[in-house]
PyMOL Python script that loads the backbone (N, CA, C, O; Angstrom):
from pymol import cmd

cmd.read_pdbstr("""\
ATOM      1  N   UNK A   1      -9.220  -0.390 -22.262  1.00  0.00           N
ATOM      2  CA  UNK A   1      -9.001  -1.813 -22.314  1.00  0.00           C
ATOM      3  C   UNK A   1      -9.066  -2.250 -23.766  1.00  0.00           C
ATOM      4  O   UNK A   1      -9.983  -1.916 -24.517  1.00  0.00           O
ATOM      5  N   UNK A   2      -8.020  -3.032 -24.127  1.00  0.00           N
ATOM      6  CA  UNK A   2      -7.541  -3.441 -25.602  1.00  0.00           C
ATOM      7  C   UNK A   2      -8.016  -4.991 -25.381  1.00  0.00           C
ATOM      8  O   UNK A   2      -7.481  -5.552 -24.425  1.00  0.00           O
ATOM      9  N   UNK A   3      -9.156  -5.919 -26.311  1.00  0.00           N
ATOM     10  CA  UNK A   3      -9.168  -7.073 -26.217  1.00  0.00           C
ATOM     11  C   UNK A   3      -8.719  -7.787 -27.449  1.00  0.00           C
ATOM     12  O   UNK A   3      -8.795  -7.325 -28.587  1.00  0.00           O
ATOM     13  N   UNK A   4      -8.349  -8.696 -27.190  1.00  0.00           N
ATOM     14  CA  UNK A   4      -6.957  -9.418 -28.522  1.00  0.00           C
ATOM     15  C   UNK A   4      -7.835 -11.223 -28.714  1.00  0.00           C
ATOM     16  O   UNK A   4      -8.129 -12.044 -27.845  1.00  0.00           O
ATOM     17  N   UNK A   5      -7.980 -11.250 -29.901  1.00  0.00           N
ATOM     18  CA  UNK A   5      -8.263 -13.121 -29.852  1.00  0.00           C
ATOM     19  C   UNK A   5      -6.829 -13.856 -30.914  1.00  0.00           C
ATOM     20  O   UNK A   5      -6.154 -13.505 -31.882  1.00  0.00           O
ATOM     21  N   UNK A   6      -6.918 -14.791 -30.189  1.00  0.00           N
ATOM     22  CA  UNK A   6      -5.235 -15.423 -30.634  1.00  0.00           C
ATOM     23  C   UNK A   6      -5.781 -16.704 -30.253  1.00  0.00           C
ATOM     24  O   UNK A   6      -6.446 -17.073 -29.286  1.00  0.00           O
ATOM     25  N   UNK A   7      -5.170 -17.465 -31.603  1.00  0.00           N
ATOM     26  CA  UNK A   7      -4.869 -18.841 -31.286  1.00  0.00           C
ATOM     27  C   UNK A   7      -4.425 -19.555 -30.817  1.00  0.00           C
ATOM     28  O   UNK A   7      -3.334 -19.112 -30.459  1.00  0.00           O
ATOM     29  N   UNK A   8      -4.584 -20.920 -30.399  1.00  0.00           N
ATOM     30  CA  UNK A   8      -3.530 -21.269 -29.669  1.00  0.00           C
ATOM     31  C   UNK A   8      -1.791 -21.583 -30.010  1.00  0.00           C
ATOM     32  O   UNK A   8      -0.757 -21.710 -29.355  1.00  0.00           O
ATOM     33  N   UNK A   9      -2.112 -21.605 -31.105  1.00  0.00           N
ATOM     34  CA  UNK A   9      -0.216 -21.583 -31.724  1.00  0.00           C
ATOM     35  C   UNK A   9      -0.174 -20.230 -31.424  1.00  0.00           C
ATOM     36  O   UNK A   9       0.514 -19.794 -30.501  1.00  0.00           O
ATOM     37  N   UNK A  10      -0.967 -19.431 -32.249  1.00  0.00           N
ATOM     38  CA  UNK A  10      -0.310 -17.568 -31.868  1.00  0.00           C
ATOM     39  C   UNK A  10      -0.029 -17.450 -30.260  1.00  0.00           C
ATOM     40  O   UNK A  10       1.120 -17.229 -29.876  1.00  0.00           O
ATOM     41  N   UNK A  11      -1.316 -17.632 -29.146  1.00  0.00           N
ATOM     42  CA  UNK A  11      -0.491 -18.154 -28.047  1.00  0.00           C
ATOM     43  C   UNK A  11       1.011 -18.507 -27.548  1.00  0.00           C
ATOM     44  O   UNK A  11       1.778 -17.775 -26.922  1.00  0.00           O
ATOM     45  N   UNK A  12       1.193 -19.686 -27.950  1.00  0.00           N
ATOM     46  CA  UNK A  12       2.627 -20.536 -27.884  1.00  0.00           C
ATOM     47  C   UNK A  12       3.638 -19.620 -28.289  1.00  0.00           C
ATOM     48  O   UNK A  12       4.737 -19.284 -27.845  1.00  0.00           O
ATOM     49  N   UNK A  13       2.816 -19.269 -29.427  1.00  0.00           N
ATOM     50  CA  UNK A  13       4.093 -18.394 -29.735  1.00  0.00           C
ATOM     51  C   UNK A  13       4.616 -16.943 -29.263  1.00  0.00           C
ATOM     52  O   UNK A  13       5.807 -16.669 -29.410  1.00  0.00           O
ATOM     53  N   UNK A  14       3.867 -16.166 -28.787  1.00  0.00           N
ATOM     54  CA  UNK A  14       3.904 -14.935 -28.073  1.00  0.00           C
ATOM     55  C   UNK A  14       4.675 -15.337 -27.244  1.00  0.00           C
ATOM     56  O   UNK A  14       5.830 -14.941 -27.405  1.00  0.00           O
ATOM     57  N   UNK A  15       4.420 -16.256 -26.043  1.00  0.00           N
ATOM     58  CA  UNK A  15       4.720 -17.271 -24.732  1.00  0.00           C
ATOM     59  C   UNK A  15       6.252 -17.218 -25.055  1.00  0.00           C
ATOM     60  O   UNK A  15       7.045 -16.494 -24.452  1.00  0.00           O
ATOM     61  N   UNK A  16       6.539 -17.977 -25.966  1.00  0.00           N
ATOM     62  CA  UNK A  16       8.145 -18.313 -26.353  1.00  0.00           C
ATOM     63  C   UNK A  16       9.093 -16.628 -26.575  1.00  0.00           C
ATOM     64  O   UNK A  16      10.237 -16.418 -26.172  1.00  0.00           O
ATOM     65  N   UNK A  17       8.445 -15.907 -27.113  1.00  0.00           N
ATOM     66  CA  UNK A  17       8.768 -14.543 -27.336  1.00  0.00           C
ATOM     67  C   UNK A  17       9.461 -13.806 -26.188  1.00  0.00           C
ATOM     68  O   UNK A  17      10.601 -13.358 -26.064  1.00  0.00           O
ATOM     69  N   UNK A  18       8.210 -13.839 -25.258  1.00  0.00           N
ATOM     70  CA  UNK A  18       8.404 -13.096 -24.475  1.00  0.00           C
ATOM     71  C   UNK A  18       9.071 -14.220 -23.452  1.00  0.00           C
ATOM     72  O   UNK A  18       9.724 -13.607 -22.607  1.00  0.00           O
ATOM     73  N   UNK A  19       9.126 -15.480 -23.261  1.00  0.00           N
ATOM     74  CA  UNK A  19      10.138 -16.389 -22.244  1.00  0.00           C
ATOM     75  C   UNK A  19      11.943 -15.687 -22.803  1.00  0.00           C
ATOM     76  O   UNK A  19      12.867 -15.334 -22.070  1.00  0.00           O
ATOM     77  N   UNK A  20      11.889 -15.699 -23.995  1.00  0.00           N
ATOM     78  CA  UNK A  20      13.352 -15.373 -24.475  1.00  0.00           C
ATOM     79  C   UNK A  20      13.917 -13.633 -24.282  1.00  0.00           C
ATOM     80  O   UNK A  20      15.013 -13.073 -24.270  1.00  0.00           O
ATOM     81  N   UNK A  21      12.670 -13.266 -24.166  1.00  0.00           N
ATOM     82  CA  UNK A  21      13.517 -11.635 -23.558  1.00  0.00           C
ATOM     83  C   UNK A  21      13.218 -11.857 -22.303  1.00  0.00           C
ATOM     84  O   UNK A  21      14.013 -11.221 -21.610  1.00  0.00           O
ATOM     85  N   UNK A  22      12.464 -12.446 -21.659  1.00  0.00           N
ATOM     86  CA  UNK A  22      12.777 -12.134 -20.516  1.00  0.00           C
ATOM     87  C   UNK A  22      14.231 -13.198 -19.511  1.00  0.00           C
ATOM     88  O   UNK A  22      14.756 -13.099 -18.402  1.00  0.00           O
ATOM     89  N   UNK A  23      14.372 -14.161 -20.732  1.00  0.00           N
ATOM     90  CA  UNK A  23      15.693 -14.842 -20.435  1.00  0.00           C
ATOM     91  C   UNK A  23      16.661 -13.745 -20.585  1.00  0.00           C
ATOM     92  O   UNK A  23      17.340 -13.430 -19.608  1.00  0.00           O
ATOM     93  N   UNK A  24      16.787 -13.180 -21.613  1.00  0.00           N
ATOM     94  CA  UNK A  24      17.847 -12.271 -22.093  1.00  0.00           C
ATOM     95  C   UNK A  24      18.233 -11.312 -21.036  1.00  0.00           C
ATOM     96  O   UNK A  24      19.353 -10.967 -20.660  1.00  0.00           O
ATOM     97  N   UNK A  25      16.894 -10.912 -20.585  1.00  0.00           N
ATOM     98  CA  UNK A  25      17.393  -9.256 -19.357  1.00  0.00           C
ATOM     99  C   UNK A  25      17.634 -10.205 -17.995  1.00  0.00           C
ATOM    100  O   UNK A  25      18.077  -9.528 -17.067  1.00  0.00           O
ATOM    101  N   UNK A  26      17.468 -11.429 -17.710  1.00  0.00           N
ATOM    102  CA  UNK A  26      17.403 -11.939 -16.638  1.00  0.00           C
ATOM    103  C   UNK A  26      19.232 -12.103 -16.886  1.00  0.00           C
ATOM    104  O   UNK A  26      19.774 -11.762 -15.835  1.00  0.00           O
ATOM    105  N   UNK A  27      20.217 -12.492 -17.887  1.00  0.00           N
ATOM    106  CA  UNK A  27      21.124 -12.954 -17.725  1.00  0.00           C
ATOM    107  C   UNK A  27      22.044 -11.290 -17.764  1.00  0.00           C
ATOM    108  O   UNK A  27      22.936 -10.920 -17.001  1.00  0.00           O
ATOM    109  N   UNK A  28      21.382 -10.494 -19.021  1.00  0.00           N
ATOM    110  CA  UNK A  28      22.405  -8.983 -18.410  1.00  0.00           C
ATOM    111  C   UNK A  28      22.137  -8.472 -17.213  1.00  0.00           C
ATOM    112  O   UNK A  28      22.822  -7.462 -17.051  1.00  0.00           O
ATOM    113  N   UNK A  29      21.437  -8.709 -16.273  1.00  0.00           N
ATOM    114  CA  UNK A  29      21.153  -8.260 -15.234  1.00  0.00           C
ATOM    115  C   UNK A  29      22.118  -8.828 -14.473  1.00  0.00           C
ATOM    116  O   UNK A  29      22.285  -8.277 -13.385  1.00  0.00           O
ATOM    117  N   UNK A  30      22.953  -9.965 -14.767  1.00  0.00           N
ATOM    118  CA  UNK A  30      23.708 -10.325 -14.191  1.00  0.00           C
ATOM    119  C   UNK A  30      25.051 -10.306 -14.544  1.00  0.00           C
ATOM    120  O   UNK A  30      25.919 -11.141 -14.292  1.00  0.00           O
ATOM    121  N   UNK A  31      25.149  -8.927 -15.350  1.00  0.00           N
ATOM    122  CA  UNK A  31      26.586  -8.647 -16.605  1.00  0.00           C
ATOM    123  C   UNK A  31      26.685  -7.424 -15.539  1.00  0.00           C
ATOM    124  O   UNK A  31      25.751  -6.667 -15.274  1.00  0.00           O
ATOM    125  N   UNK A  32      28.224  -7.360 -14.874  1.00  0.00           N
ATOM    126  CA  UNK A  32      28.522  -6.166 -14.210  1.00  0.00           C
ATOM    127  C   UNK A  32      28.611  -4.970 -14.660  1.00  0.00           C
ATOM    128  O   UNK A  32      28.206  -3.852 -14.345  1.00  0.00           O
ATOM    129  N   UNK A  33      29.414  -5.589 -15.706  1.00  0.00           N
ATOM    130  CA  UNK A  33      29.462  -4.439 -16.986  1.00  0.00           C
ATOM    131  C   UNK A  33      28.649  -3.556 -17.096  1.00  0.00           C
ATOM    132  O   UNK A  33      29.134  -2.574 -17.657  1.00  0.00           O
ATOM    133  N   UNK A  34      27.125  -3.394 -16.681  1.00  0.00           N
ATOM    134  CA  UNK A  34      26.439  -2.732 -17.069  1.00  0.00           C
ATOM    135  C   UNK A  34      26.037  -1.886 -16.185  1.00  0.00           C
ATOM    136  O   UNK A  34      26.004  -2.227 -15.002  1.00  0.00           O
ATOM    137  N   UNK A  35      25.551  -0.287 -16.686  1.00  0.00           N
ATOM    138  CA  UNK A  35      25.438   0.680 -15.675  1.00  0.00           C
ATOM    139  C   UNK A  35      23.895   0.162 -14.618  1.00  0.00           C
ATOM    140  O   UNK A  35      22.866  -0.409 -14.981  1.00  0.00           O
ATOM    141  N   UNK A  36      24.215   0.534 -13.587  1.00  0.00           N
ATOM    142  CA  UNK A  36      22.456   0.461 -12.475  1.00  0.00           C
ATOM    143  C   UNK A  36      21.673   1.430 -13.319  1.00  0.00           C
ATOM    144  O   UNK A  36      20.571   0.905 -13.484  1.00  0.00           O
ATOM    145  N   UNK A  37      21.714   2.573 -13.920  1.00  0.00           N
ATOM    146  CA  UNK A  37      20.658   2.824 -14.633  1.00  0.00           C
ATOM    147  C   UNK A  37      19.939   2.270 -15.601  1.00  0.00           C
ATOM    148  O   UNK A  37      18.720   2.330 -15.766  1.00  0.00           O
ATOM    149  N   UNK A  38      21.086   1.499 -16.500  1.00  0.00           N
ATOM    150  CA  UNK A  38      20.586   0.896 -17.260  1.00  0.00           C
ATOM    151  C   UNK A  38      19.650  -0.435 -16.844  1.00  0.00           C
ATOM    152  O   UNK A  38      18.626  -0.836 -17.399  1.00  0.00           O
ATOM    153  N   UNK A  39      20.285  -0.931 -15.786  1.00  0.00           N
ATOM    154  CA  UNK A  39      19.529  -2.319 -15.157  1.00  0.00           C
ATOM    155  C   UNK A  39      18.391  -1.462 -14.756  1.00  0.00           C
ATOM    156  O   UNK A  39      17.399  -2.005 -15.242  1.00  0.00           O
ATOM    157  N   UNK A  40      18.120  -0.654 -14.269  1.00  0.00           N
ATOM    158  CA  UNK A  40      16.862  -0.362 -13.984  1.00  0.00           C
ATOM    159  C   UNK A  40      15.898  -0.278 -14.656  1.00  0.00           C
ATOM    160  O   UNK A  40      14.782  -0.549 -14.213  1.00  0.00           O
ATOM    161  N   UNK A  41      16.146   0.177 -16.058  1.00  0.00           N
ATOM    162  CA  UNK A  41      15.554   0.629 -17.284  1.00  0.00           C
ATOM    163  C   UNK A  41      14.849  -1.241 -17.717  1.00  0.00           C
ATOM    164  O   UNK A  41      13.769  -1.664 -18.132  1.00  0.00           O
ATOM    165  N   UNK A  42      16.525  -2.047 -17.221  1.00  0.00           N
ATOM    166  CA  UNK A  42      15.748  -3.219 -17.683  1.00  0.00           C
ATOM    167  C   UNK A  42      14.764  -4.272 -16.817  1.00  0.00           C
ATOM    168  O   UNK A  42      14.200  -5.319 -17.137  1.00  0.00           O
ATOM    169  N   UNK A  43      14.815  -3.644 -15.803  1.00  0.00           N
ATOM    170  CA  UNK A  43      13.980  -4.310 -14.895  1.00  0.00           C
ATOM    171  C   UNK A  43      12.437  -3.845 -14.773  1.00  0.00           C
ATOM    172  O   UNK A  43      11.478  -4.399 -14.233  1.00  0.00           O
ATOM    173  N   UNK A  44      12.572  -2.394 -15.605  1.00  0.00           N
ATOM    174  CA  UNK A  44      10.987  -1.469 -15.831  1.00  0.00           C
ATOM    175  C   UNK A  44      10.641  -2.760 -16.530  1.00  0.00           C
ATOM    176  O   UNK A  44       9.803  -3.601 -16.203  1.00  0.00           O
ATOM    177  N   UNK A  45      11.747  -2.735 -17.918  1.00  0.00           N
ATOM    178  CA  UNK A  45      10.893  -3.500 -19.164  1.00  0.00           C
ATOM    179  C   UNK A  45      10.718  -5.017 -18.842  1.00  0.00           C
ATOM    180  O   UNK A  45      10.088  -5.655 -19.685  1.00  0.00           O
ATOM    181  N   UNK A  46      11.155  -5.656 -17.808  1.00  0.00           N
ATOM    182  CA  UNK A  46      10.714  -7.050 -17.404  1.00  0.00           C
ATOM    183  C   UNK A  46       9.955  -7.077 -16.169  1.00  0.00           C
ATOM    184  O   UNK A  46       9.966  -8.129 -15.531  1.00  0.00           O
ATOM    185  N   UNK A  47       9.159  -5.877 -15.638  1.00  0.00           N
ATOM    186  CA  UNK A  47       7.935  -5.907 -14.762  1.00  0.00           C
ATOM    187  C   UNK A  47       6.799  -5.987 -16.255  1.00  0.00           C
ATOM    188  O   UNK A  47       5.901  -6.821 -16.367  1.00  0.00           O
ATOM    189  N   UNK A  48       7.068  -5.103 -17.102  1.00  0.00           N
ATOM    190  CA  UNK A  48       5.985  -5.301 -18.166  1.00  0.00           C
ATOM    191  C   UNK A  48       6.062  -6.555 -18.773  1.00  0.00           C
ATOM    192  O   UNK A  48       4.998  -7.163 -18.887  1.00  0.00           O
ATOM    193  N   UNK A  49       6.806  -6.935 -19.076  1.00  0.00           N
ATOM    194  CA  UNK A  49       7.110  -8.416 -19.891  1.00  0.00           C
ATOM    195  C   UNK A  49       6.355  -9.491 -19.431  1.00  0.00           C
ATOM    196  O   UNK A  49       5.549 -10.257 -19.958  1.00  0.00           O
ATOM    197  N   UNK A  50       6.995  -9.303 -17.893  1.00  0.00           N
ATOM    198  CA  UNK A  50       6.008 -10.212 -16.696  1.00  0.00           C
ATOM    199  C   UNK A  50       5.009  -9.973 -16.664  1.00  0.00           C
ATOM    200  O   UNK A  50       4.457 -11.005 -16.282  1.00  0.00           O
ATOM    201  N   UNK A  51       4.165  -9.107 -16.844  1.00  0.00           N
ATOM    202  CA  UNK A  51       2.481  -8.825 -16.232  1.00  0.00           C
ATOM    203  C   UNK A  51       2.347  -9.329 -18.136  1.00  0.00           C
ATOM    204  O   UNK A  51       1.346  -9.964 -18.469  1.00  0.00           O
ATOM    205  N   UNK A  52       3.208  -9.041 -19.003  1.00  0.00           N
ATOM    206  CA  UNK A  52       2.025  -9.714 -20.261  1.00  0.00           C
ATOM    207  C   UNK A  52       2.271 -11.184 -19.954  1.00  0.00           C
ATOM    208  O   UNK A  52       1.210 -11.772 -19.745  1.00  0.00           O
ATOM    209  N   UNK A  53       3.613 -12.141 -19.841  1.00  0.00           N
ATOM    210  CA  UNK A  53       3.328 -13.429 -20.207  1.00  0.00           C
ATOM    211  C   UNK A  53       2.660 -13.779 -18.823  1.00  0.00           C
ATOM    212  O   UNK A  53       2.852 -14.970 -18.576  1.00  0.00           O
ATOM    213  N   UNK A  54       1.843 -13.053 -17.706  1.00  0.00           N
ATOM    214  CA  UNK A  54       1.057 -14.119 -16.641  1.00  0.00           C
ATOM    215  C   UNK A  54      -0.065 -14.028 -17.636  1.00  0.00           C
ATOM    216  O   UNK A  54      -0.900 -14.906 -17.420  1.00  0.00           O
ATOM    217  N   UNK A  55      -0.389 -13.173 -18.760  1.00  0.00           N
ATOM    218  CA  UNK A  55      -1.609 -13.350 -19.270  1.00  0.00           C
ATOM    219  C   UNK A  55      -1.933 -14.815 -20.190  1.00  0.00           C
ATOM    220  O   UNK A  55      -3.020 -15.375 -20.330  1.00  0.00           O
ATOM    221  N   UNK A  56      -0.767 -15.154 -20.677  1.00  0.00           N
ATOM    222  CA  UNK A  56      -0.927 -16.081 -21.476  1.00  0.00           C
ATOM    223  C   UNK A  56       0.296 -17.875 -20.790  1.00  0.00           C
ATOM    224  O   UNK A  56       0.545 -18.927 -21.380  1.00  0.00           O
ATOM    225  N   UNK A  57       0.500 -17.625 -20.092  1.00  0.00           N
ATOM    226  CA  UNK A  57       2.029 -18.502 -19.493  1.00  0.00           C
ATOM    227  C   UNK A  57       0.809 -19.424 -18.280  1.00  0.00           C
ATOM    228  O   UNK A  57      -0.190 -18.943 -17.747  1.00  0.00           O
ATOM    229  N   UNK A  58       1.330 -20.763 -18.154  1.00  0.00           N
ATOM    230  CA  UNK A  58       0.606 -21.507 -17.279  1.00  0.00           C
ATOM    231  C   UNK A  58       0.973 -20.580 -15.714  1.00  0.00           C
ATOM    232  O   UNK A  58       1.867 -19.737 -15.634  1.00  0.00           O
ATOM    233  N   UNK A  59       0.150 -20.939 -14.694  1.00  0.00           N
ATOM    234  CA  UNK A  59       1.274 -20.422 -12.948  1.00  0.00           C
ATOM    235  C   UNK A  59       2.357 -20.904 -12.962  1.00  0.00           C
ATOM    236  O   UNK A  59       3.353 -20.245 -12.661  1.00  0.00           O
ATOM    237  N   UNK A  60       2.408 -22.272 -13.346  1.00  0.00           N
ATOM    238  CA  UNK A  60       3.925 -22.817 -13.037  1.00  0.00           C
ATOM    239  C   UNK A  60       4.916 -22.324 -13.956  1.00  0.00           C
ATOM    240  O   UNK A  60       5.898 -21.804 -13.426  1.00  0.00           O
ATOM    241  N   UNK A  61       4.892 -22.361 -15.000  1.00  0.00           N
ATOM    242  CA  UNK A  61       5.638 -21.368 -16.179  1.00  0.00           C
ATOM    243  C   UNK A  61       5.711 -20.311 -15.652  1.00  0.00           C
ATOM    244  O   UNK A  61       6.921 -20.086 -15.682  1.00  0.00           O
ATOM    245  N   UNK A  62       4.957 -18.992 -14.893  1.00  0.00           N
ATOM    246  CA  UNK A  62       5.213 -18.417 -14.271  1.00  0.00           C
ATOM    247  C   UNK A  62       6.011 -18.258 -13.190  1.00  0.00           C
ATOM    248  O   UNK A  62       6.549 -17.174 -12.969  1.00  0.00           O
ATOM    249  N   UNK A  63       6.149 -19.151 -12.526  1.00  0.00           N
ATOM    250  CA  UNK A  63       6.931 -19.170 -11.148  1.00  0.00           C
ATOM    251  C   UNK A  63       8.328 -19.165 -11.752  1.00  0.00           C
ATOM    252  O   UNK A  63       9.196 -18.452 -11.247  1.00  0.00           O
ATOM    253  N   UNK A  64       8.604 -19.991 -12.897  1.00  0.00           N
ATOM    254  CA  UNK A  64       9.994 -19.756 -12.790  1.00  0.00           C
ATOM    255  C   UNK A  64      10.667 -18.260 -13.468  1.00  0.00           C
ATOM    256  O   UNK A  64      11.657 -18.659 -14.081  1.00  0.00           O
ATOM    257  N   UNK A  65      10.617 -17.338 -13.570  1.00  0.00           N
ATOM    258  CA  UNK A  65      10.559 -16.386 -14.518  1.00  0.00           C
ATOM    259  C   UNK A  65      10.167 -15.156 -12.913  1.00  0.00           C
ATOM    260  O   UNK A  65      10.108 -13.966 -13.225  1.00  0.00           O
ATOM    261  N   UNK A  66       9.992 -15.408 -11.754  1.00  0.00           N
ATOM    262  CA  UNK A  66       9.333 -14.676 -10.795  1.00  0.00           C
ATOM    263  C   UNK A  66      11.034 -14.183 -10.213  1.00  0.00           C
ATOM    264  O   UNK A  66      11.907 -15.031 -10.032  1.00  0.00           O
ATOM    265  N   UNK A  67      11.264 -12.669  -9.978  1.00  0.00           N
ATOM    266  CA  UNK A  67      12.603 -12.666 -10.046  1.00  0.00           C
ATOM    267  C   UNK A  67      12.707 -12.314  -7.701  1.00  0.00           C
ATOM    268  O   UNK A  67      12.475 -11.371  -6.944  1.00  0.00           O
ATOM    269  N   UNK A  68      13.005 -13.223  -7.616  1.00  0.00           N
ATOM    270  CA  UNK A  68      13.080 -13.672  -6.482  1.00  0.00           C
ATOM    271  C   UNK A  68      13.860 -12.489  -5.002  1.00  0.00           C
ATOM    272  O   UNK A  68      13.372 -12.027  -3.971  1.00  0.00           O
ATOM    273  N   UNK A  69      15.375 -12.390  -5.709  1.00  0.00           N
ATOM    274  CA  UNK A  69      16.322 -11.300  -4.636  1.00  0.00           C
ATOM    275  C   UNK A  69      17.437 -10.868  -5.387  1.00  0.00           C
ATOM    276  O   UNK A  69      18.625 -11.186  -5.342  1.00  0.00           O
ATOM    277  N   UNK A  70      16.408  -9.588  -6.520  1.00  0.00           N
ATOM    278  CA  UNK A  70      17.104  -8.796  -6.667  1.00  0.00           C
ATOM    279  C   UNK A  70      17.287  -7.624  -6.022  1.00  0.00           C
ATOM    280  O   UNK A  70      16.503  -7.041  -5.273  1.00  0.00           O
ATOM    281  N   UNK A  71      18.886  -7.175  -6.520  1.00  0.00           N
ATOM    282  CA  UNK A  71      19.007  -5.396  -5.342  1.00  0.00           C
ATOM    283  C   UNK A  71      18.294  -4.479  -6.508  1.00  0.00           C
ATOM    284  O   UNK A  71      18.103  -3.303  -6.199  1.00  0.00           O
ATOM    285  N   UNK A  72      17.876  -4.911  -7.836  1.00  0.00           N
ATOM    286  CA  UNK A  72      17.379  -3.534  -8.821  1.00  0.00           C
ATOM    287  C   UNK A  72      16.194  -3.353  -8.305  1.00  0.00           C
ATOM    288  O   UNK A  72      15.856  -2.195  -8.059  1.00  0.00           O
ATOM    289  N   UNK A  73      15.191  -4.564  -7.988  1.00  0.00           N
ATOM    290  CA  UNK A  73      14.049  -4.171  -7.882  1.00  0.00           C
ATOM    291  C   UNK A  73      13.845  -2.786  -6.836  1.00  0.00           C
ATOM    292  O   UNK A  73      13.222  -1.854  -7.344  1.00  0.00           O
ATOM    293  N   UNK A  74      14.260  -2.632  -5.627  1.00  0.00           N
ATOM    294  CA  UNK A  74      13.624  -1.982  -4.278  1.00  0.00           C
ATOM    295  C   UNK A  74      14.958  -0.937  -4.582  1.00  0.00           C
ATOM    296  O   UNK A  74      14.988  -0.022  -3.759  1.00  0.00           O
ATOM    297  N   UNK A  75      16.139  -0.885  -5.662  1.00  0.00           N
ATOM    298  CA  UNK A  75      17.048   0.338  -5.331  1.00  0.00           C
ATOM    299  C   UNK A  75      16.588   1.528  -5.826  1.00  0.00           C
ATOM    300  O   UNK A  75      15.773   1.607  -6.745  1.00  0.00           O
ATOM    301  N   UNK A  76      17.301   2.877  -4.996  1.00  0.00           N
ATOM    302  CA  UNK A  76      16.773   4.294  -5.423  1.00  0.00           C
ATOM    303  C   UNK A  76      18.136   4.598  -6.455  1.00  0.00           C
ATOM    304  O   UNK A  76      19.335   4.394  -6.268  1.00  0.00           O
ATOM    305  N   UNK A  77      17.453   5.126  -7.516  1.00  0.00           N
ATOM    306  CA  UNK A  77      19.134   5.671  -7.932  1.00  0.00           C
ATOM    307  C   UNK A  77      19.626   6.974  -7.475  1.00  0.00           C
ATOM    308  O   UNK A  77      20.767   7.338  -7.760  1.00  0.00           O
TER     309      UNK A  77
END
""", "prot")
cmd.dss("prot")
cmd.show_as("cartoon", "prot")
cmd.util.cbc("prot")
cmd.orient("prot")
């Protein structure tokens, strides 16, 4: 266990960081273009993304960012 002290701007600002990648993989996830392996790869890295900003993100800031009915989450490749 790693413990971290941060301010509240350093806060805010992590928060905003990680809201914008996880905007980013939320919208290629929705680019056909892209291989299912690769979406998978990006859906690893936005289960992690998610478990850091519930650390610092209000619940409700959370809820929206909660990825609801996707087919990456539960597919086998």
């Amino acid at each position: 266990m790693v413990g971290l002290l941060l301010t509240q701007r350093e806060v805010k600002e992590i928060e905003y960081l990680i809201k914008r990648e996880l905007d980013e993989i939320l919208l290629d996830l929705g680019d056909e273009r892209i291989d299912i392996i690769v979406k998978k790869s990006m859906v690893e890295r936005y289960k992690d993304l998610f478990s850091l900003f519930k650390r610092v993100a209000s619940p409700k800031e959370c809820m929206n960012y909660i990825i609801k009915d996707n087919k990456y989450l539960d597919e086998k490749i």
